[in-house]
C-alpha positions as CSV (number, residue, x, y, z in Angstrom):
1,X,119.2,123.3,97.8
2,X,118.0,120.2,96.1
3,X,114.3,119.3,96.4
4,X,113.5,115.6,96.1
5,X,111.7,115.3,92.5
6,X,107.7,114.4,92.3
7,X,106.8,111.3,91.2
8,X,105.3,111.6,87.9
9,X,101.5,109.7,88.1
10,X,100.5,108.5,84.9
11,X,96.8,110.6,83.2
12,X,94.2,108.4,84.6
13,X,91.3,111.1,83.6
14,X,88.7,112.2,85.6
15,X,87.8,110.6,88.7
16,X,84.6,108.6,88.4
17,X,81.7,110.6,89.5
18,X,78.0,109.4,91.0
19,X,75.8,110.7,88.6
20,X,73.0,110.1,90.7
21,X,74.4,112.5,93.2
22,X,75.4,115.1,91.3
23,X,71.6,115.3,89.7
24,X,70.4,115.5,93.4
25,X,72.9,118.5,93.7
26,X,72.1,119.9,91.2
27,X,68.3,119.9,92.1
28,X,68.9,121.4,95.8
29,X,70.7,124.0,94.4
30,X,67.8,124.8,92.1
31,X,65.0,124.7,94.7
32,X,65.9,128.2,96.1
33,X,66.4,130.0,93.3
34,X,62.8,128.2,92.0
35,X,61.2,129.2,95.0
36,X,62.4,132.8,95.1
37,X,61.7,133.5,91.7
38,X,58.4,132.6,91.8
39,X,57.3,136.0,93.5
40,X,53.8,135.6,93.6
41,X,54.0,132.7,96.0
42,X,55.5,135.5,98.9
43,X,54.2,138.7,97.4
44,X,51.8,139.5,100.3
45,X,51.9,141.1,103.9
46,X,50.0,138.0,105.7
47,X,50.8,136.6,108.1
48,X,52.8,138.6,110.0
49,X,55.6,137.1,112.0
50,X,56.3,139.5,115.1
51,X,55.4,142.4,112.9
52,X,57.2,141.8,110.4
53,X,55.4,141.1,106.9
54,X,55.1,137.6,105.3
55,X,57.2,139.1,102.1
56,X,60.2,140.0,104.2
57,X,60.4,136.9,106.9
58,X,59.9,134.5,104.3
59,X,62.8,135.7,102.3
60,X,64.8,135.8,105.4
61,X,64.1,132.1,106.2
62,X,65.5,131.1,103.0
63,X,68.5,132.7,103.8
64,X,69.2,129.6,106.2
65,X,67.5,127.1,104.1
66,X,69.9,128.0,101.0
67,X,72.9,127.2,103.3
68,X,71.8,124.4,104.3
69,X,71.2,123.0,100.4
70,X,74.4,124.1,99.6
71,X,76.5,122.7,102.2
72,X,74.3,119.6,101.6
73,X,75.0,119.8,97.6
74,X,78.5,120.6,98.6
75,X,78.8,117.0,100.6
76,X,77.1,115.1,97.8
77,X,79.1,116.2,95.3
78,X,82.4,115.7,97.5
79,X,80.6,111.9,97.7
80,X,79.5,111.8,94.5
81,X,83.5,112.2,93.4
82,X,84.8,109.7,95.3
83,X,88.3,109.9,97.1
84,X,91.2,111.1,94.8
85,X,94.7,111.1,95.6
86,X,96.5,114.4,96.3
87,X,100.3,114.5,95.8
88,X,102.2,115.8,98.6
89,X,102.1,119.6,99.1
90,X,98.7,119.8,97.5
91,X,96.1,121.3,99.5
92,X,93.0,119.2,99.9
């Protein structure tokens, strides 16, 4: 069995990143755990949303609003990083 040898790429560092980006990232991925540490903003009963109590609807919602900031931090930092070569057999 011979396997065809890979090319050797010579170390061109890290790819360049949009700092810009990354800060924006960084700051949606801070706005839930801001918001949800901040108890006294949620700590109450009103309004109630089909019986249930502000508290617990509240924290549910955030549920969906965390995902989206992460898949959205996760896109800006996938654009922040530019395109990078993969050799072949590497996953992407």
């Amino acid at each position: 069995m011979s396997s065809s040898p890979t090319p050797s790429r010579p170390d061109q560092g890290p790819p360049p990143t949009d700092k810009g980006k990354m800060a924006i990232a960084a700051v949606l991925l801070a706005i839930p755990i801001v918001a949800l540490l901040w108890v006294p903003s949620y700590a109450k009963a009103d309004p109630e949303l089909f019986g249930f109590p502000f508290f617990f609807w509240y924290q549910f919602l955030w549920v969906f609003i965390c995902s989206a900031l992460t898949w959205t931090a996760y896109k800006l930092t996938l654009s922040a990083r530019g395109k990078t070569t993969h050799e072949a057999g590497e996953e992407r």
